[in-house]
N, C-alpha and C positions, 0 to 999 in steps of 0.2 A: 709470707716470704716475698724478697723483694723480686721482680721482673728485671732479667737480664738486660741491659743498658748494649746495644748495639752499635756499631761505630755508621755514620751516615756512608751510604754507597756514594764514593766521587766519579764523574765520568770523569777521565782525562782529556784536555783539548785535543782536539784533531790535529795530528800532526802535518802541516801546509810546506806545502815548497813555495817559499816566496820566489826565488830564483826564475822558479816558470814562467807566473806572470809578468816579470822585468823582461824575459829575454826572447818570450813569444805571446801574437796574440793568438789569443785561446777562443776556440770557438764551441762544439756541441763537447760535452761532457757524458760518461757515464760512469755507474761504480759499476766495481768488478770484484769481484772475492780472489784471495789468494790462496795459495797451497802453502802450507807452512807446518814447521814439525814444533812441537813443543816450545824447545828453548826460543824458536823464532815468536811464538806467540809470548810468549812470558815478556821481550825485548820490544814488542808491540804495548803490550798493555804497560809497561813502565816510559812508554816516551823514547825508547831507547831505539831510535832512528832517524835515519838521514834520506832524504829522496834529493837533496841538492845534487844535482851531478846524476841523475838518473833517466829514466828512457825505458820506453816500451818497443820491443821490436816483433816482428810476427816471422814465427817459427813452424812449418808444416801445420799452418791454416789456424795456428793458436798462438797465443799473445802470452808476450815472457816479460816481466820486470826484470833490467837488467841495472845496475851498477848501483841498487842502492841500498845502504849500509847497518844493516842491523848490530848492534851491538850487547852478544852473545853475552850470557854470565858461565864462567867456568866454574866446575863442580872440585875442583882439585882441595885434597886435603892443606893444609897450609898457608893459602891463600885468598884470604877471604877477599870479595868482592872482586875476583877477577875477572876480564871480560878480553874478548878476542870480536874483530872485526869481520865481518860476513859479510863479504858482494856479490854471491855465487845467482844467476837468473833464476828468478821463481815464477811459476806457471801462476797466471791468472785466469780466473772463469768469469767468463761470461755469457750470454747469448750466443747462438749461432749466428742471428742474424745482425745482432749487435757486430761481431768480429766482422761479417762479410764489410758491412758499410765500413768499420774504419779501415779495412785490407784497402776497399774501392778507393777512402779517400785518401789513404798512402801515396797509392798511387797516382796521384794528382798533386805530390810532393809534398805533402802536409809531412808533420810528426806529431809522435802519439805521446806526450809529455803526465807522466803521474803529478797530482796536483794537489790532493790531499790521504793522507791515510784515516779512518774513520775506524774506534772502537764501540761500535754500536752491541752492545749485551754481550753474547756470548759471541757477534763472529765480527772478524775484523776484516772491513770493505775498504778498497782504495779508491778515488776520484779521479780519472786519468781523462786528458781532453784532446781534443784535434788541436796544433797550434801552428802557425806558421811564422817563421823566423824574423825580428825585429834585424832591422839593419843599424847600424850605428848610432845615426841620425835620429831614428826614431827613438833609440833609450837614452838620446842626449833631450828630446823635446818629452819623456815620461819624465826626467828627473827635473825639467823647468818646470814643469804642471803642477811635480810633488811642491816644489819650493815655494810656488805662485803661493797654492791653496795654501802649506802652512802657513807663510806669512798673513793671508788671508784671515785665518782663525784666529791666531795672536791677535790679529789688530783687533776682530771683533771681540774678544775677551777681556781684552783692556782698552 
């Protein structure tokens, strides 16, 4: 008898907020796991999220994902592949002492920015970092650096 042919397991890429790194510099990172119900895991492991536009804020001594977008599947007879938009805050775990330091460095006027979502096996980790705010000028001299080096590489490619 022939041996069952299996389909190869794919990771999906980590889903990144580019936005983050454009709009603040990012300083200490950690991952933190999330609380999520079913259909929020199902919309994790298909890619089916947005951290553009999102934010960590700290809620009686715990830390909430707030504004970022998972994109639900509905189970409705009729319509297949339907899907509804979900920004509702989800608790994130982490350390105790992890949370104290980034509460401490809140308060020293930083923000707590998610930076990537990671589907590592069975549980799904977010990367959220300390960043503090780019001023104008600064993401007009990021997008001269980007333009410098690409032209840079074109030229050494040809």
């Amino acid at each position: 008898m022939s041996a069952k042919k299996t389909a190869p397991v794919r990771t999906p890429a980590p889903i990144v907020n580019r936005r983050a790194r454009f709009d603040y510099e990012l300083g200490d990172d950690i991952v933190a796991g999330l609380v999520l119900t079913g259909p929020e895991v199902r919309a994790a492991r298909d890619g089916h999220i947005q951290l553009k536009g999102s934010f960590v804020s700290v809620r009686g001594g715990e830390l909430w994902l707030n504004n970022a977008s998972f994109s639900l599947k509905l189970n409705e007879r009729g319509k297949p592949g339907a899907r509804t938009i979900d920004t509702e805050p989800r608790k994130l775990l982490a350390s105790r002492k992890q949370i104290d330091q980034f509460i401490a460095r809140k308060k020293d006027g930083m923000t707590i920015v998610p930076t990537k979502l990671l589907n590592k096996g069975k549980y799904i980790k977010i990367v959220i970092a300390l960043g503090k705010g780019k001023k104008n000028y600064d993401k007009r001299e990021t997008i001269k650096k980007r333009d410098i080096d690409r032209e840079h590489s074109r030229m050494m490619k040809g």
